[in-house]
C-alpha positions in Angstrom: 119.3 73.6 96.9 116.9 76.6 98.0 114.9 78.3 95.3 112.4 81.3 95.8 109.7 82.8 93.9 107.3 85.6 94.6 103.7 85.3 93.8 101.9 88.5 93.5 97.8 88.8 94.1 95.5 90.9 92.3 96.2 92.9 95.6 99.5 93.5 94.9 100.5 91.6 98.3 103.5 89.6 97.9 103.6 85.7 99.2 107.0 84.1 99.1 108.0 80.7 98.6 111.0 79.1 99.2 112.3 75.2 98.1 113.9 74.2 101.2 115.0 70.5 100.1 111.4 68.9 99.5 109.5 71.3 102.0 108.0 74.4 101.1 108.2 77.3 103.2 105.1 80.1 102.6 105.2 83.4 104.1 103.0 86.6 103.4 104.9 89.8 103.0 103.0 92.4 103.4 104.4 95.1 105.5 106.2 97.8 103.4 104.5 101.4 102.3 103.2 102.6 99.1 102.4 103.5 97.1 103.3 107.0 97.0 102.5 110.1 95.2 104.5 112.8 94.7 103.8 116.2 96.9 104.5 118.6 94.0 103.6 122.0 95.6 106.4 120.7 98.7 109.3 119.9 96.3 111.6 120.0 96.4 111.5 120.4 100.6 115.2 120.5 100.9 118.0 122.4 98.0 121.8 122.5 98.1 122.5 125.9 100.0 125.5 127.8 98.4 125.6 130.6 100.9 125.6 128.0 104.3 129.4 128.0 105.7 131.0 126.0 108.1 134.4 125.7 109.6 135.9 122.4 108.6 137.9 120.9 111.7 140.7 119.3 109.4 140.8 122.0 106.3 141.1 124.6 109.1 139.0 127.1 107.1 135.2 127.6 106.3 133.7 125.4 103.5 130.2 125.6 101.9 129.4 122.4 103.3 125.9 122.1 101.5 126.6 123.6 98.4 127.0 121.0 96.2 124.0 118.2 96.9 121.4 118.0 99.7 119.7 113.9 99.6 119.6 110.6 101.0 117.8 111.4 104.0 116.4 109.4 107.3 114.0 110.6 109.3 112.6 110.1 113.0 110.0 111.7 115.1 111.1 113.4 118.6 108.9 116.3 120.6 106.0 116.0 117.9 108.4 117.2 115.1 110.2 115.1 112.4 113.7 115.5 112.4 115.2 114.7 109.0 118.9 114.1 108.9 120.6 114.1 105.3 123.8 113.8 103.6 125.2 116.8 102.1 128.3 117.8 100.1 130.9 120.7 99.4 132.6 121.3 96.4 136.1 120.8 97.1 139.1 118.8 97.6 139.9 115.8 95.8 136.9 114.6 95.1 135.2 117.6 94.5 132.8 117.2 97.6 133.5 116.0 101.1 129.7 114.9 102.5 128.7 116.2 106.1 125.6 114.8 107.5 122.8 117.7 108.4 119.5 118.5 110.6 116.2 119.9 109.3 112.9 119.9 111.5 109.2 120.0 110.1 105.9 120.0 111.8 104.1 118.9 108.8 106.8 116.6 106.5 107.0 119.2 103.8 108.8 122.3 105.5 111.4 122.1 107.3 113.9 124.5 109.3 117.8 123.2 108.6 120.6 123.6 111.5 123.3 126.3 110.3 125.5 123.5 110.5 126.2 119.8 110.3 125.8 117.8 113.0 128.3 114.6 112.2 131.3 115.0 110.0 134.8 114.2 109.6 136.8 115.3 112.6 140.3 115.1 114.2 139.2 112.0 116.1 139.9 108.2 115.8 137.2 108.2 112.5 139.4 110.4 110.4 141.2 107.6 108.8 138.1 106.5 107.4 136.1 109.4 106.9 139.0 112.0 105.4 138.0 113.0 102.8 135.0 111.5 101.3 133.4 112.5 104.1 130.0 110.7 106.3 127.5 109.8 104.1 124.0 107.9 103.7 122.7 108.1 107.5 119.9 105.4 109.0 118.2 106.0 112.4 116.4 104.1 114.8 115.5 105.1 118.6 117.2 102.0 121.1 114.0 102.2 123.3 116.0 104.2 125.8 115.6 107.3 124.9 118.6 107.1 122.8 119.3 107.0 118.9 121.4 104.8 117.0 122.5 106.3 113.4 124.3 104.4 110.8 125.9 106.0 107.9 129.1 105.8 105.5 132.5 106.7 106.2 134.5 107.4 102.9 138.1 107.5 103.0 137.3 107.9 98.8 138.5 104.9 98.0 136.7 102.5 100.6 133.0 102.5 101.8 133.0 101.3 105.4 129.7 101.1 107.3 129.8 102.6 110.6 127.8 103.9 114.0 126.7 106.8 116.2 124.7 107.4 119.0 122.9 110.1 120.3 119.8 111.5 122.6 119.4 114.5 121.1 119.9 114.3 117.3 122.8 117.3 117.8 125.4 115.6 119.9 126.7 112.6 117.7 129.2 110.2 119.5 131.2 108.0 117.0 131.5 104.5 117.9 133.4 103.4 114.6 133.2 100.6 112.2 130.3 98.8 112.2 132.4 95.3 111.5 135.6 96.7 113.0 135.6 93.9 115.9 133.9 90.7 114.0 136.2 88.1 113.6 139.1 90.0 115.5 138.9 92.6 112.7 138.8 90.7 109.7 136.3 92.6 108.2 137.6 96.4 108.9 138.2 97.1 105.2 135.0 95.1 103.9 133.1 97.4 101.5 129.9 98.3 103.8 127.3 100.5 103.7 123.6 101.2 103.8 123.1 99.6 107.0 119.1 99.0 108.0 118.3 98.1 111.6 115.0 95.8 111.9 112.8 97.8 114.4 109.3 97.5 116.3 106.7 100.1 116.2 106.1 101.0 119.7 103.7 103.5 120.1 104.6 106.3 117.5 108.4 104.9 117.7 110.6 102.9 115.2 112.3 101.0 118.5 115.6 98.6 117.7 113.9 95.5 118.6 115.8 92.3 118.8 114.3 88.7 117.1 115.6 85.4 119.0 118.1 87.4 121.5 119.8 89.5 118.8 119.5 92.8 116.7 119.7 92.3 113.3 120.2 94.7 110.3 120.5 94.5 106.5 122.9 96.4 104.6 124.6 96.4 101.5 124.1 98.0 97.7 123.8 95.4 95.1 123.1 92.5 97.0 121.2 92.7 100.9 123.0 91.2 103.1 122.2 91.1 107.3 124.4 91.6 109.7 123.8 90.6 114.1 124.5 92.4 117.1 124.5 92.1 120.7 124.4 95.7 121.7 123.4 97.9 118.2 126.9 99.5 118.0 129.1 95.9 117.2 127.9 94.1 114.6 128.5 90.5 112.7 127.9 90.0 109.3 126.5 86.8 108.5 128.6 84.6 106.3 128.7 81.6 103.9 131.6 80.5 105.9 135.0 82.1 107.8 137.4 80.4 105.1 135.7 82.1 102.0 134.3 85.6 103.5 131.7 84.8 101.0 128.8 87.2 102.7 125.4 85.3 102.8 123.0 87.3 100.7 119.0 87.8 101.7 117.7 88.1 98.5 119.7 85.8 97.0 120.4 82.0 97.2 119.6 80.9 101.0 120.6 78.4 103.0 117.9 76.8 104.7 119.1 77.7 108.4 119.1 81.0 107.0 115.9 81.4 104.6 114.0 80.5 108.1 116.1 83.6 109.9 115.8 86.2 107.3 112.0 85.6 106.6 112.2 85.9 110.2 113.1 88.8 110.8 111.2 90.6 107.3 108.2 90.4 109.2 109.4 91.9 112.4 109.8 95.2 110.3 107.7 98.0 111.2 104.0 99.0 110.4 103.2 102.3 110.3 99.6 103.9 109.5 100.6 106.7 107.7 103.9 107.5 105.6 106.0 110.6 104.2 109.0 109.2 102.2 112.0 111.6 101.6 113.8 110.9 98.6 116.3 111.7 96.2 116.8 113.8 94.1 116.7 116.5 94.5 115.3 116.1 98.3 111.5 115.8 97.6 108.6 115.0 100.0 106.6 111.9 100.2 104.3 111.0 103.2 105.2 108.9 106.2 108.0 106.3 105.9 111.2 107.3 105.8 113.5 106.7 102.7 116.3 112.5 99.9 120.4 116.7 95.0 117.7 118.2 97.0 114.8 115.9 98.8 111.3 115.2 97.8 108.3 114.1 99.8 105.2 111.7 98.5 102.2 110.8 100.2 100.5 107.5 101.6 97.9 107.8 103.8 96.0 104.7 103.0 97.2 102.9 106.2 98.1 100.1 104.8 101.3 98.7 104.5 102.5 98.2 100.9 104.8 94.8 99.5 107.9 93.6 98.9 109.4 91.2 96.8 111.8 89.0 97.9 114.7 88.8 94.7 118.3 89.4 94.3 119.1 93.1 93.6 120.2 94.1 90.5 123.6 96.7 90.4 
C-alpha cells in the first residue's frame, strides 16, 4: 500500500512523505508562487467586450465572440511583452456561448492591448467534430526551446471535453494538431474526458522551456483528480494508466503506486522557478503578478522571489 501525508513548517514549505512498502520516501516541495495579492487599481485587466465582432467560419455570419465571458487565461513572454491568451465566449447557439480563444499584450501585466479577433477557434478543418459548437476553451502554453510554442486547450463538442494541441511561432498563427490522446493505444482513448493539460517545463533564461525528465515530456491534466500524461514529441501524448484492461487512469494526488510515486515526485520538482510572478485569474479576468494561472481576468502580485508550496492531496470536485 502507498500512503502520503504532507507536513507543513512554520514556513509554510511543504515536505511530503510517502509509505512505499516499509520505506519512506521524503521530498521537499517547495517550488510554487504565492502568495498573492490582489492588484485592485488593474482589475479587472480584461472585460467581456459586447461591441468586438467576428465572422464565424461555420455560422457563416459575424458573432460577438467576446461578449459573453473573458477568463481562464495563460500567459508567456515574447519581445519583452507578455502575451496573454484567454478563453472567451458568445452568446449563441445551443449552448448559449461557443468559446474562441483570444490575444492581449501588456508591457507591465496590468494593461493590456487585445487582438480584434480570436486567434484559435472552431473552423471547417479536421477539429470541427470536436470543437462545434462548444467551442476551444481553457488554453496552456509553454515555448518547445525552438523558438516555437506548444498550447493546449479544450475542444468541446458540448457534450465531451477532449484535451487537445497547437503549435505556433508567433502566438497569431495556430496550427491544430488534434487530440492530445487521439493516437495512445491505437485510439482507445479519443473520447476520454480530458482537459486542463499542464506541460512540466524548465526556466531557461526568462523562458518556461518544455523540458523532458528521463527521455520524456511529461504533463498533468485533468479536473477532479491530476493525472500525468507522456510524450515523445509534445504534440502525442500517453496517459499513464493503472492498467490497459481497466483504463483506470493513475492519479498523482491520489493513491500511488510506488514505480510511480518515485516518477511523479519526479517530475514536481522539475517545475519551474520564477523570481517574480503576475497570476491572471478568474473571474472576472483580474491581475496578479508573475506566474501564470483569468468573466473578466484579474492580476495579483508576488514579488518576494520565492517560490510558494504545494500540497500533495487528492483534489476534491
Amino acid at each position: 500500500m502507498h500512503s502520503q501525508a504532507s507536513i507543513w513548517g512554520e514556513s509554510g514549505a511543504a515536505s511530503t512523505q510517502h509509505k512505499l512498502g516499509s520505506h519512506h520516501l521524503v521530498r521537499n516541495i517547495d517550488w510554487t508562487l504565492g502568495p498573492f495579492v490582489r492588484e485592485d487599481l488593474a482589475n479587472p485587466c480584461l472585460t467581456p467586450d459586447p461591441t468586438a465582432t467576428f465572422f464565424c467560419p461555420i455560422r457563416q455570419e459575424a458573432v460577438h465572440w467576446e461578449a459573453k465571458d473573458v477568463f481562464n487565461p495563460a500567459a508567456v513572454v515574447r519581445d519583452g511583452q507578455i502575451h496573454l491568451l484567454y478563453r472567451a465566449e458568445d452568446s449563441v447557439g445551443r449552448f448559449a456561448g461557443t468559446s474562441r480563444i483570444g490575444l492581449a499584450t501588456s508591457t507591465d501585466g496590468l494593461h493590456f492591448v487585445r487582438r480584434p479577433t480570436p486567434v484559435l477557434y472552431p473552423d471547417h478543418d479536421a477539429m470541427e467534430v470536436y470543437e462545434w459548437e462548444g467551442g476551444c476553451e481553457d488554453p496552456r502554453i509553454v515555448e518547445d526551446g525552438l523558438g516555437g510554442y506548444v498550447l493546449t486547450y479544450t475542444a468541446y463538442d458540448g457534450y465531451t471535453a477532449r484535451l487537445a494541441v497547437a503549435t505556433s511561432t508567433d502566438l497569431v498563427h495556430w496550427q491544430k494538431h488534434g487530440l492530445a490522446f487521439g493516437k495512445a493505444q491505437a485510439g482507445r482513448y479519443r473520447d476520454l474526458w480530458s482537459k486542463s493539460g499542464s506541460i512540466v517545463c524548465s526556466l531557461d533564461g526568462d523562458h518556461l522551456v518544455a523540458s523532458r525528465i528521463d527521455g520524456k515530456y511529461w504533463m498533468y491534466w485533468g479536473e477532479s483528480d491530476i493525472y500525468l500524461a507522456t510524450s515523445d514529441n509534445l504534440l502525442d501524448w500517453e496517459p499513464l494508466v493503472v492498467d490497459h484492461w481497466t483504463d483506470l487512469m493513475r492519479s498523482v494526488f491520489g493513491a500511488l503506486e510506488p514505480d510511480q510515486g518515485e516518477a511523479a515526485l519526479h517530475a514536481l520538482q522539475h517545475l519551474s522557478h520564477s523570481s517574480t510572478a503576475f497570476a491572471w485569474a478568474a473571474p472576472p479576468l483580474h491581475c496578479a503578478r508573475r506566474s501564470w494561472t483569468g468573466t473578466g481576468c484579474t492580476v495579483a502580485r508576488h514579488g518576494a522571489g520565492h517560490p510558494g508550496h504545494i500540497q500533495c492531496r487528492r483534489a476534491r470536485s
